[in-house]
C-alpha positions in Angstrom: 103.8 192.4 146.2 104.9 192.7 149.4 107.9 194.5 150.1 109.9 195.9 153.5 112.8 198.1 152.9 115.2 198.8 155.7 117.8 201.8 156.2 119.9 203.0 158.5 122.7 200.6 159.1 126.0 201.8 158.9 129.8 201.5 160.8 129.4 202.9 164.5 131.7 203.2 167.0 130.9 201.5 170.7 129.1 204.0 172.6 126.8 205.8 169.6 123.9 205.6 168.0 122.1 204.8 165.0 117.9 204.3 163.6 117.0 201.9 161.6 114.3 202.2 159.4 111.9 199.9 157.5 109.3 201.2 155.2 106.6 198.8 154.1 104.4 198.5 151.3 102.0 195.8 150.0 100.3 195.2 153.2 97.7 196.8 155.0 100.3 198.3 157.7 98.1 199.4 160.5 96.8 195.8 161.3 100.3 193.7 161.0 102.4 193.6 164.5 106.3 194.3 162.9 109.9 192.8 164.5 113.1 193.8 164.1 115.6 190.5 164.3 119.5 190.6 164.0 121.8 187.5 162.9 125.4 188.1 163.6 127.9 186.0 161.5 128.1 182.1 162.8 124.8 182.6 165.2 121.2 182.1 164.5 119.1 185.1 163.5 117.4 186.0 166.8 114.3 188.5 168.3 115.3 191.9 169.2 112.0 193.5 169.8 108.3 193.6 168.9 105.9 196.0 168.2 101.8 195.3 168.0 99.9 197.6 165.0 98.7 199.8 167.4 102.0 200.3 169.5 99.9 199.2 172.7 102.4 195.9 173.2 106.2 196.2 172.9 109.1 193.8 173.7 112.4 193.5 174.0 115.4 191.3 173.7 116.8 191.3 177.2 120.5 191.8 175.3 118.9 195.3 174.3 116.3 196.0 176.9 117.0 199.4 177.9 119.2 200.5 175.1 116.8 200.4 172.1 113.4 201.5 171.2 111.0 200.3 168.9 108.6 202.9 167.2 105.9 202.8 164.5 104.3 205.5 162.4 101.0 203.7 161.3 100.7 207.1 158.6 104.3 206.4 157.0 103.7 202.8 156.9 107.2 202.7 159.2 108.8 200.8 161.8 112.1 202.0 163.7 114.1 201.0 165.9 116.8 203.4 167.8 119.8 201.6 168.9 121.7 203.8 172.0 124.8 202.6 173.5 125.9 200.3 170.7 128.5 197.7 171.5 130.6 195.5 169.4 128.2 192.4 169.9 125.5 194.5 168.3 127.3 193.8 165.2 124.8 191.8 162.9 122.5 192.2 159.8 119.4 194.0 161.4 116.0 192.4 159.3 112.5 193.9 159.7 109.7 191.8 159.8 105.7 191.2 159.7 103.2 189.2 161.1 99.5 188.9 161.4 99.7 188.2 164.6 102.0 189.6 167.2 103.1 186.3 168.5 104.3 185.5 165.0 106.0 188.5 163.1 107.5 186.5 160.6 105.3 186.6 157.5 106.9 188.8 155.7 110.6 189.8 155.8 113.0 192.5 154.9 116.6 192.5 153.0 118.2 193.3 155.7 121.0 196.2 157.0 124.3 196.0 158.4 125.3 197.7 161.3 128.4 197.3 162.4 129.9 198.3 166.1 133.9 198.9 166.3 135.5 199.1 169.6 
């Protein structure tokens, strides 16, 4: 069974930090690209950023280009994702994903963690 657990979501104010986490099991990690996605309340879930299974490609949502960081540990069967210079639009239920193939990290998917900006 498949399963993606994220962590690290939490009440921030504008201007900090926080990691998010997602630990995977049931899958072969090393060989699946992984993709964190956000849905705030009211707006479709969209992209935030992609990583490939061996970190080689990464992308970014332009809305967080330059203020987040996606990050695997192949070992720890991990993806993370830093968030740095949080604003109140950031607020959103951050899911972790899978995918075969790195144009398509949607395969599998997590529960889900708030994180919520204040101003």
């Amino acid at each position: 069974q498949v399963q993606l657990v994220e962590s690290g979501g939490g009440l921030v104010q504008a201007g900090g930090s926080l990691r998010l986490s997602c630990a995977a099991s049931g899958i072969t990690f090393s060989i699946y690209a992984m993709g964190w996605f956000r849905q705030a309340p009211g707006k479709q879930r969209e992209l935030v950023a992609t990583i490939s299974s061996s970190s080689s490609t990464i992308n970014y949502a332009e809305s967080v280009n330059g203020r987040s960081t996606i990050s695997r540990d192949n070992a720890k069967k991990t993806v993370y994702l830093d968030l740095n210079s949080l604003k109140p639009e950031d607020t959103a239920v951050y899911y972790c994903s899978a995918g075969r193939w790195y144009d398509r990290v949607s395969d599998y998917w997590g529960q889900g963690t708030q994180v919520t900006v204040s101003s």
